[in-house]
C-alpha positions in Angstrom: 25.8 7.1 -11.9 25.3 4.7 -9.2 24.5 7.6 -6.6 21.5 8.1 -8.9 20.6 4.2 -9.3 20.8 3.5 -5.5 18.1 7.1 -4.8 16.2 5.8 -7.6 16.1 2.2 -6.0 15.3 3.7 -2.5 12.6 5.6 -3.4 11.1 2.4 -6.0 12.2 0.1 -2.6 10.0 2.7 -0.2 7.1 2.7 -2.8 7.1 -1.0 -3.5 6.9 -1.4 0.7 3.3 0.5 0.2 2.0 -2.1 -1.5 4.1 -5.4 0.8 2.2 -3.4 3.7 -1.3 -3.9 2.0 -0.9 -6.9 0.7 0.7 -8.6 4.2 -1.9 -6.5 6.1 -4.8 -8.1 4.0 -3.8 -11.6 2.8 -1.4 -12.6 6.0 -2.1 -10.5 9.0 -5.9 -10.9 8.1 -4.9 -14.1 6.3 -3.0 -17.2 8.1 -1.4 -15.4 10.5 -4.2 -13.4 12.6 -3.6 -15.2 15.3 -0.5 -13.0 15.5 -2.4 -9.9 14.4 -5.6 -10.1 16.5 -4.8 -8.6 19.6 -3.9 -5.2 17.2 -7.5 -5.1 16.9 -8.9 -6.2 20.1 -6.6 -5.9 23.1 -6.4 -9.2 25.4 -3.4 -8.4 27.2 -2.0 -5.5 29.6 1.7 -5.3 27.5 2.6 -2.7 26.0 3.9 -5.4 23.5 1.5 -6.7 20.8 2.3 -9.9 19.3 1.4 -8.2 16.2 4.8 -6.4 16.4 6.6 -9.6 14.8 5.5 -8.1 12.0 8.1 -5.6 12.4 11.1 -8.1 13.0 10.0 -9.9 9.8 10.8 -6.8 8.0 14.1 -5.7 10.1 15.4 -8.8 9.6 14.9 -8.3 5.9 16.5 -4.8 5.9 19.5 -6.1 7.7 20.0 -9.2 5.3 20.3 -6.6 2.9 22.7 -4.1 4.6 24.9 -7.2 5.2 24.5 -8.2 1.4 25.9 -4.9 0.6 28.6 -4.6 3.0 29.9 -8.3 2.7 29.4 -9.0 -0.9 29.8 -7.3 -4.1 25.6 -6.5 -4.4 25.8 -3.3 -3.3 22.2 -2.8 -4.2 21.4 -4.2 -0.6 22.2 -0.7 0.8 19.6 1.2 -1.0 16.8 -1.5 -0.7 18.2 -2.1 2.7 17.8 1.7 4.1 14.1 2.2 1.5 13.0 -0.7 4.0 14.0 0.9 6.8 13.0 4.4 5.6 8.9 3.0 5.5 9.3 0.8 8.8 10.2 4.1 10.3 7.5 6.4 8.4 5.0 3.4 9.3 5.9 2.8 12.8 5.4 7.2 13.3 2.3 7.6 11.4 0.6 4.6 12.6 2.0 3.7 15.9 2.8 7.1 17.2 0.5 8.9 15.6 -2.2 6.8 14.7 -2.9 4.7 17.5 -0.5 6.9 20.2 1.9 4.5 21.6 3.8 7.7 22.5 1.8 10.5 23.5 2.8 12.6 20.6 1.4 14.4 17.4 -2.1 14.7 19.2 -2.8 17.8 17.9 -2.0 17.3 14.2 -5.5 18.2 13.1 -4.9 18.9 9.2 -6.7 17.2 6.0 -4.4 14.4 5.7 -4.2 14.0 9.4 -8.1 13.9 9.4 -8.3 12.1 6.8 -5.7 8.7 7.6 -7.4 8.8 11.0 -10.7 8.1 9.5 -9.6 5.5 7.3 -7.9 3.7 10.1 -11.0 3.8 12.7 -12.9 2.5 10.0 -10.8 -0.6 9.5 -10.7 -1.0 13.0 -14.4 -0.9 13.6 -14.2 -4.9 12.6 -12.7 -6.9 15.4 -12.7 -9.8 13.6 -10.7 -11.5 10.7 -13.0 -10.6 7.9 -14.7 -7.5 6.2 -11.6 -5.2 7.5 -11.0 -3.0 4.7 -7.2 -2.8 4.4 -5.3 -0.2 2.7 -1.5 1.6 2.9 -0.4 4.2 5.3 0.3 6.7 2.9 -1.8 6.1 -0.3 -5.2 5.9 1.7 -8.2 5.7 -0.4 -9.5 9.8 -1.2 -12.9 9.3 0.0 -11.5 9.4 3.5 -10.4 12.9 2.9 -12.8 15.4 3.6 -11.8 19.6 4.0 
């Protein structure tokens, strides 16, 4: 029974990070902390490195808090949400790192729908340089009207 608990609290943990990406992406990387998210949208430095990639610590950190909850304490519910936090960071980092914006020169030639389609929702964020008037949405669950056949 708790084999099925822990899948079920992976996949709610990997759906509920959907949402923690929209929301951070709108109200804090838009929001109060741009000044660590700007240079995602307008490059002002030669690093590979963005300062935008704290965002990814923040959440590590907050996977690993929860591995160590489940291995040192009785919460064992720390390795399901642990590795569904993990699970998105990874799925985010290839669809919109790697594939997205091409960090590593791979998946250039995925040219289907849904390919199409999460490209032309994330140009069109990125057409705003600034702070404001960015539409922001999830990696997975973009909006339909990007998809076009």
């Amino acid at each position: 029974m708790n084999i099925i608990i822990g899948i079920v609290i992976f996949l709610g943990t990997f759906s509920i990070m959907e949402f923690m990406a929209w929301f951070t992406h709108k109200y804090v990387m838009h929001g109060f902390l741009w000044s660590l998210h700007k240079d995602h949208h307008k490059k002002d430095h030669d690093s590979w490195f963005e300062r935008n990639d704290a965002f990814f610590i923040f959440y590590a950190i907050v996977s690993m808090i929860c591995f160590y909850l489940g291995a040192e304490t009785t919460f064992w519910y720390g390795w399901p949400l642990g590795f569904g936090i993990l699970a998105y960071g990874i799925a985010y980092f290839m669809v919109h790192d790697i594939f997205i914006h091409q960090r590593f020169k791979m998946f250039r030639n995925a040219n289907n729908w849904y390919a199409k389609g999460v490209r032309r929702a994330h140009k069109i964020h990125h057409k705003h340089l600034g702070k404001k008037d960015g539409e922001c949405f999830g990696m997975l669950f973009v909006p339909f009207k990007y998809f076009k056949r």
